[in-house]
N, C-alpha and C positions, 0 to 999 in steps of 0.2 A: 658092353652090356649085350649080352646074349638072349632073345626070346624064341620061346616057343611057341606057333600057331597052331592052335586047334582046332578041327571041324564041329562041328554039334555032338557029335557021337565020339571025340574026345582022340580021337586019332590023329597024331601028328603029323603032320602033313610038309612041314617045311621050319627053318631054323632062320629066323632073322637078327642079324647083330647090329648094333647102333654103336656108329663110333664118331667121334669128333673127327671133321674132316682137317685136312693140312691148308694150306693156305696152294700149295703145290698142288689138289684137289679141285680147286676153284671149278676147273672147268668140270668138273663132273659133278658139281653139283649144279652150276649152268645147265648142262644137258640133263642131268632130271627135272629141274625145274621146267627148262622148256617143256619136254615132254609130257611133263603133266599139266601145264597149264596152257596147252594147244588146246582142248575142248573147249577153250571159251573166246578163241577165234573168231572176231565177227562177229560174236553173242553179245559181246557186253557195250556198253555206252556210258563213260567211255571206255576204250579198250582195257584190259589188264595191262597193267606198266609192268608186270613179269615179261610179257612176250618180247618187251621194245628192250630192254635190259642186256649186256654182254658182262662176257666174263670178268668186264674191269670192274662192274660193282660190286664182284661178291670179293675180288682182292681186295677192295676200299675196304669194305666191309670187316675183314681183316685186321686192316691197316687201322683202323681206327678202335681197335680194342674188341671185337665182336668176332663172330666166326659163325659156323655151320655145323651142320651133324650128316651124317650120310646113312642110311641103313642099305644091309647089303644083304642078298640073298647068295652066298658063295661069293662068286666074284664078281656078280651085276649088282647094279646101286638101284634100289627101286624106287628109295622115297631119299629126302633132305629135307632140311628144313636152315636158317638163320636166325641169327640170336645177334642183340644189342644191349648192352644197359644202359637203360636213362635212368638218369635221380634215382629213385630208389626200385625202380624194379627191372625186369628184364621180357623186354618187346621181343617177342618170335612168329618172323615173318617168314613169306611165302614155304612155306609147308607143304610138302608134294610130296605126294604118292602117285607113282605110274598106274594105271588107269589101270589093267589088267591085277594089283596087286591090291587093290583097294576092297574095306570091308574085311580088311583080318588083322585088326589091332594094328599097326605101324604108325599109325597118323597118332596116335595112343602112348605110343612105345616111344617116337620120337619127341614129343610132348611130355612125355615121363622124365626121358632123360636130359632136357635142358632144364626143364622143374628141379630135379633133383641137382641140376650145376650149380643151378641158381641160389637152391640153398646152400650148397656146400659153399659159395660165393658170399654169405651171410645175407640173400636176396629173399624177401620175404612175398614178392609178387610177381608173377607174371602175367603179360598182357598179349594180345593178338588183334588184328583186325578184319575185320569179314565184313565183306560186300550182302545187302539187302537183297540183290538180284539175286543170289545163288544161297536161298533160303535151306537146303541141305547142309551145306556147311556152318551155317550156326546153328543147327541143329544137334550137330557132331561137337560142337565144342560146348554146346550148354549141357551135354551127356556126360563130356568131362568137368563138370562143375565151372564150369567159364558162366562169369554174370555179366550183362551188357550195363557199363554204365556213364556210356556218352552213345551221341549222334552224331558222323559229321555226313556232310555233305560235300560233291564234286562241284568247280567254281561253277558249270553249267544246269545243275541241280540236276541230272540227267536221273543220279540215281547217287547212293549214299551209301556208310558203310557205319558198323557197331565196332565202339572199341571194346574189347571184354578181358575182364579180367578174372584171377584167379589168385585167391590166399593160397602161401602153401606153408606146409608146416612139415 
């Protein structure tokens, strides 16, 4: 899947492709993920469990029926994202866009296209989870029609997250 990003005044600026990544991939969706979720270094409580994470869990990840998507600008990867299916719908986590590329649809585009796996899967939902601390980002997903409709909380109640969901049809 191929996208186009445009500025306000409609000028193309740059061409981003979304593609399901390989299992042989792994690590370069590791290193976007890191990269994107270095800003919240020492910010959060408790930490992000992205940063503590190594390559073997996005191969499990794999290994157990689930996989990744990569968007690429040429030939650098800028965002990724992970996909699962439970019961009936399909959980997509750590979602990262590098910081420098953020605010021009990808977070959107990558989102679009596990939605759209997911139906082609005959999956009628997709879910996400976002931290309360980092109030922008469920901002970003309730734009794309994502509804929150659980609470949980960390064992040390530090701080909590929404689980949200999305019909798709």
């Amino acid at each position: 899947m191929k996208i186009e990003i445009t500025t306000n005044s409609g000028v193309s600026y740059m061409s981003i492709e979304i593609k399901e990544a390989k299992i042989e991939e792994a690590d370069i969706v590791f290193r976007t993920m890191q990269e994107s979720f270095m800003e919240y270094s020492g910010k959060l409580n408790p930490p992000s469990g992205a940063l503590s994470e190594t390559t073997q869990h996005i191969i499990n990840i794999f290994k157990e029926g689930g996989g990744a998507v990569l968007a690429w600008d040429e030939i650098c990867a800028v965002g990724s994202a992970r996909y699962r299916y439970i019961d009936h719908y399909m959980y997509i986590g750590r979602v990262s866009v590098i910081q420098e590329y953020r605010g021009r649809g990808i977070c959107k585009s990558l989102l679009n296209f596990l939605e759209n796996k997911a139906l082609s899967s005959g999956i009628k939902e997709s879910r996400v989870g976002v931290r309360l601390s980092i109030p922008e980002n469920i901002d970003v997903y309730k734009r794309l029609k994502y509804e929150v409709i659980e609470q949980k909380y960390y064992p040390d109640r530090t701080d909590s997250w929404y689980v949200m969901s999305k019909k798709l049809s």
